[in-house]
Structures are given as C-alpha cells and as structure tokens.
C-alpha positions as CSV (number, residue, x, y, z in Angstrom):
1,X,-166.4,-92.0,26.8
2,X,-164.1,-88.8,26.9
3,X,-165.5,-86.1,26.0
4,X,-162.6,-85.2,23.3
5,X,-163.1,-88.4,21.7
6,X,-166.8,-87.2,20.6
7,X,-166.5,-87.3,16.8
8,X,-168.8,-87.1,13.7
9,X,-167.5,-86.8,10.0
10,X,-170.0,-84.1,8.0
11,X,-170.4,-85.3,4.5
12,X,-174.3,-84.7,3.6
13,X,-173.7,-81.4,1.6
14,X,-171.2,-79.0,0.2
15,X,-171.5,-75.0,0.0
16,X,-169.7,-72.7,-2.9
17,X,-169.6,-69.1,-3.8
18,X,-171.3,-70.4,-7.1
19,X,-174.5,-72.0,-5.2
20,X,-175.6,-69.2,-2.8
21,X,-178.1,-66.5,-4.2
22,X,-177.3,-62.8,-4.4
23,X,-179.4,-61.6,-1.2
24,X,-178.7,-63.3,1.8
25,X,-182.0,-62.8,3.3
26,X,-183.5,-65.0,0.2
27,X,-180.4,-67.4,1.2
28,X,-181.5,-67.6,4.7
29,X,-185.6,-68.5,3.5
30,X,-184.0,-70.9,1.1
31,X,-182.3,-73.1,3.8
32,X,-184.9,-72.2,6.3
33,X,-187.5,-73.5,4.0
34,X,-185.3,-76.7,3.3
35,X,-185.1,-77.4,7.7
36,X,-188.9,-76.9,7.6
37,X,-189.4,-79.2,5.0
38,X,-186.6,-82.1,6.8
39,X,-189.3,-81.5,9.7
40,X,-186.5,-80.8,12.3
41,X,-187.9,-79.9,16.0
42,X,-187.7,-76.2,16.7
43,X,-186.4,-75.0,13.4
44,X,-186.9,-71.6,13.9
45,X,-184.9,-71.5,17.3
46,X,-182.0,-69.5,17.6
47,X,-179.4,-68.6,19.9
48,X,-179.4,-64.7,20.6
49,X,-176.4,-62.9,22.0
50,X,-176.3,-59.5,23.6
51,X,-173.7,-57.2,25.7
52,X,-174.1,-54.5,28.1
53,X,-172.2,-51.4,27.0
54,X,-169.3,-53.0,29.0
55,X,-168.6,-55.3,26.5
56,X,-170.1,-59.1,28.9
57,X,-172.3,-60.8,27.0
58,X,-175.4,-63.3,28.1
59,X,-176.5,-65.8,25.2
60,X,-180.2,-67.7,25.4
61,X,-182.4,-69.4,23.3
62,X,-185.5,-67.5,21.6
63,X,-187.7,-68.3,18.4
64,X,-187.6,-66.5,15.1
65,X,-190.7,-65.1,14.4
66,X,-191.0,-63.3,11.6
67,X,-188.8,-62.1,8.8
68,X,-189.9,-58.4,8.4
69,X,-188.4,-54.9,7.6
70,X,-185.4,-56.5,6.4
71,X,-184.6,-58.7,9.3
72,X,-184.9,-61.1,12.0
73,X,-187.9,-60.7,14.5
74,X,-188.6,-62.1,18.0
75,X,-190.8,-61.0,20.9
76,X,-189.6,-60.6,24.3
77,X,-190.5,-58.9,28.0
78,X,-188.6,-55.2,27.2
79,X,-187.5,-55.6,31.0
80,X,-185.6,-58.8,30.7
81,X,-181.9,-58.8,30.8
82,X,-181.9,-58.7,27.0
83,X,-184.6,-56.0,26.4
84,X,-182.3,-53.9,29.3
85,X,-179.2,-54.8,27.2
86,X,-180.5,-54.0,24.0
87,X,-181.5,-50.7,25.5
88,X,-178.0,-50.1,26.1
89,X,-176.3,-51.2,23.3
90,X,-178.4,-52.3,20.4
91,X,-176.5,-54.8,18.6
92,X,-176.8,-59.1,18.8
93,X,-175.7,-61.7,17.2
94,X,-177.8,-64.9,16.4
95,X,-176.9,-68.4,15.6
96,X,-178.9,-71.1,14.0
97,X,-178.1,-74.6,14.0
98,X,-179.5,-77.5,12.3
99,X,-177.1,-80.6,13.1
100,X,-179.3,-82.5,11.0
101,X,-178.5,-80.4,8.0
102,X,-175.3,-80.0,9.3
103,X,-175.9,-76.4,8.6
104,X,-175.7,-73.4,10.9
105,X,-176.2,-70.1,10.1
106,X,-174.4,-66.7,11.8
107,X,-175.9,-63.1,12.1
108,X,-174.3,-59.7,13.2
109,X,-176.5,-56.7,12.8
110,X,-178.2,-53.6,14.7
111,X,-181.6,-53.9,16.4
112,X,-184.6,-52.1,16.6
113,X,-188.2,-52.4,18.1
114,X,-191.1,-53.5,15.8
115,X,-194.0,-51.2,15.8
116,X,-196.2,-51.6,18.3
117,X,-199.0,-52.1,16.1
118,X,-196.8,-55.4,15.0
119,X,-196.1,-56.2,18.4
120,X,-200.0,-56.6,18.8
121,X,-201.2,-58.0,15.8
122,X,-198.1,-61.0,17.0
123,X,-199.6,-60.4,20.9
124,X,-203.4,-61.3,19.8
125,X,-202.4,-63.8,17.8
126,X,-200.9,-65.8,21.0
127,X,-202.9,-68.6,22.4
128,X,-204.8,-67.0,25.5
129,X,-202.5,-68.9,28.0
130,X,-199.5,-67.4,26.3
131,X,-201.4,-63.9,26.5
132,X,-201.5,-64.1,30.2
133,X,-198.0,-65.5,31.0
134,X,-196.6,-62.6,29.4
135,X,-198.4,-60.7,32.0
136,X,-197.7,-62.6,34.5
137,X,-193.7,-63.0,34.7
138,X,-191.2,-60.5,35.3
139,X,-188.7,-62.3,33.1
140,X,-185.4,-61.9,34.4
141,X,-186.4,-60.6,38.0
142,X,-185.6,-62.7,40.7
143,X,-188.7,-64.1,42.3
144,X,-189.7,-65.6,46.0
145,X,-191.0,-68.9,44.6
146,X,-193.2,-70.8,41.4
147,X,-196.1,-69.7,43.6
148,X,-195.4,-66.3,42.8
149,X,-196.2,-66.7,38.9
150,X,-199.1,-69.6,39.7
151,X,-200.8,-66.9,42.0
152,X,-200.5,-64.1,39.7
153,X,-201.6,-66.5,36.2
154,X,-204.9,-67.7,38.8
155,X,-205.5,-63.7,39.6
156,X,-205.5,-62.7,35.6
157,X,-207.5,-66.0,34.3
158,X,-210.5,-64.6,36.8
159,X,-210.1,-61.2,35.4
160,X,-209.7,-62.0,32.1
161,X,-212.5,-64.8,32.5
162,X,-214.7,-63.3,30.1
163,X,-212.5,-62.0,27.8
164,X,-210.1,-63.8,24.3
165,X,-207.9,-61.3,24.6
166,X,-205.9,-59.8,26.7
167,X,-204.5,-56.3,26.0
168,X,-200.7,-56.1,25.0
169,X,-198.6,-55.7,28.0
170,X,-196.6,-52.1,27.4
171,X,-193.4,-53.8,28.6
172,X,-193.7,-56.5,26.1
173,X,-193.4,-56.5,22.1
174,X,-190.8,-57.5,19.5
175,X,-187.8,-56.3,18.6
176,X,-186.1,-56.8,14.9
177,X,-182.5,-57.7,14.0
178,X,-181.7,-56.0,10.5
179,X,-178.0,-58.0,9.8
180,X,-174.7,-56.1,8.3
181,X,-173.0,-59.8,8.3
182,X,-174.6,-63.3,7.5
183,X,-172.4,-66.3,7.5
184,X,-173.8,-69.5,6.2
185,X,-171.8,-72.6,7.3
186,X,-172.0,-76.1,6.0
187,X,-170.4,-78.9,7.3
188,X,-167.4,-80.7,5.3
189,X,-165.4,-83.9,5.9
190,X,-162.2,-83.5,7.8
191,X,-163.4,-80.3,9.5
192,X,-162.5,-78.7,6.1
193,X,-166.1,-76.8,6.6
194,X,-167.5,-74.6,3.5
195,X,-168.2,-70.8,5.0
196,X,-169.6,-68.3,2.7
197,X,-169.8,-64.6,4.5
198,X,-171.8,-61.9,3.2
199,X,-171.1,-59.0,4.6
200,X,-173.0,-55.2,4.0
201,X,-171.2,-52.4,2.4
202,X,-172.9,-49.1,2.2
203,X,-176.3,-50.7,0.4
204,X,-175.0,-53.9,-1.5
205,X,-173.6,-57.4,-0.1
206,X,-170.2,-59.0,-1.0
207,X,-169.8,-62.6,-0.8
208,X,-166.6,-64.0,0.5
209,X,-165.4,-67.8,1.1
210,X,-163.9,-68.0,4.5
211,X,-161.2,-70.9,5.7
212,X,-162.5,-73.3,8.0
C-alpha cells in the first residue's frame, strides 16, 4: 500500500468551547481518567520535546508520573541529553496521544526540578531492579557494549544484596512541567478536527477554538 493512501475517518467524539471545564489541568485528569478507564496500553506515555539554547530539538518518549505543583512530572537521569538541555534552556513541549480516543493532547510550559525529597519518596517507591538500573546507566553516554550495563547491574545486586533500597542516585530525580498553553484535540470527520487551546495570561486561562 502507499503510504499516502493510509486513511481513517475520526467520527467517535466531538469537542466544543461549551464541553471543556474552566481549568485545563482538571480538563487534562478528566480525559486522562476517561483513557485509564478505555484500558489503553501506556496511557500515561508521552512524547517530551526539548532544545538546546540553539534552538535543535530531540523528542523521546517518557511516562507521566505525577500531576503535582501545578504540572506535569517525570523522572529522568539529570545527565541525559534532556536533563543537559533542560539545564540550558528550560522549556518542553509534550504530546499525548490516544488513537483509540482519537484524542491527543498538547503542552507548552517552563520546567523545573521536583524537590528532592519528591524525587525520593518516587525513587524508593521503584521496584529494586529499577532502583539499580538507574544506577547503573549513563543514559545518553555512549557506551563500549550491553556488557557494560550487565557488568555494572551484577557489581550493584552484590552490593546491594542485603539491602531494599538503594539510596537515590544524586544525578537522578524528577523534573516538573508547569504549562502556559494546553491544547486538547479531538478527532473530526473530514479532518475538520475540533481544537480547543487554553492558553495562560498573567494568572487566569482563556479558551480559544482553533481551525483544524
């Protein structure tokens, strides 16, 4: 098949001004709430997109993980290519897509680290394997070979041997995207998609309709 004759017609929902609540954050648990209850796979997967001060941007998948201090929370190693770009320029963007909903939903807004009392109470609450994988990978550094990790994961499971927890790892906690924009799209037959965008000004949101 050619690729640009991949087609489907959206036609499960529709979206208006008149249907979305004030706060978009309360808009965002409503849907959520709605794909955890349509039991999709990895509901709470998003797409996060950063930039270097230079403006190129990388784009990867991470899990949502919280929904705290006004935002969006994830955990991350603080030396990966994301934690270094967020260092330089703290701003992302993340998408959510449901195709089974035929719902996505798109964020804009400023980040910040979590506490690191957060960042542990989430670290502790990681199965123990998970615990020492975090240790063990230098995410984003280029590495000799699998065996590098394998060694390093057999080395911390006999130091840790005795112990449930592992200490948090100070390069490694969670970071929390507070939005200025949320748009919330739903699917529409003949790509004449509904898009409601609220968008922060000063302390209160305005809601706006905009064209497919």
């Amino acid at each position: 098949m050619n690729i640009a004759d991949l087609r489907r017609n959206y036609s499960l929902e529709s979206l208006s001004e008149a249907d979305v609540l004030s706060d978009p954050l309360e808009q965002f648990k409503r849907w959520f709430e709605e794909a955890l209850n349509s039991q999709l796979p990895e509901p709470n997967a998003m797409t996060l997109a950063t930039a270097t001060t230079g403006g190129l941007p990388s784009a990867r998948t991470v899990l949502l993980k919280g929904l705290e201090n006004g935002g969006f929370v994830f955990y991350t190693n603080y030396e990966s290519r994301k934690g270094r770009e967020l260092d330089e320029n703290p701003h992302a963007a993340l998408l959510f897509t449901w195709l089974e909903l035929e719902r996505q939903v798109r964020i804009e807004g400023r980040v910040e680290k979590v506490s690191a009392e957060t960042s542990n109470d989430y670290f502790r609450s990681r199965p123990k394997g998970s615990q020492i994988g975090a240790w063990a990978s230098p995410q984003s550094h280029t590495i000799s070979g699998r065996e590098v990790l394998e060694d390093k994961i057999q080395e911390l499971t006999e130091t840790f041997k005795h112990d449930d927890q592992l200490p948090l790892p100070p390069f490694w906690g969670g970071y929390v995207v507070k939005p200025v924009l949320l748009e919330f799209w739903q699917g529409r037959e003949n790509r004449l998609h509904d898009r409601i965008l609220y968008s922060l000004k000063g302390e209160h949101w305005t809601v706006e309709r905009l064209a497919p």
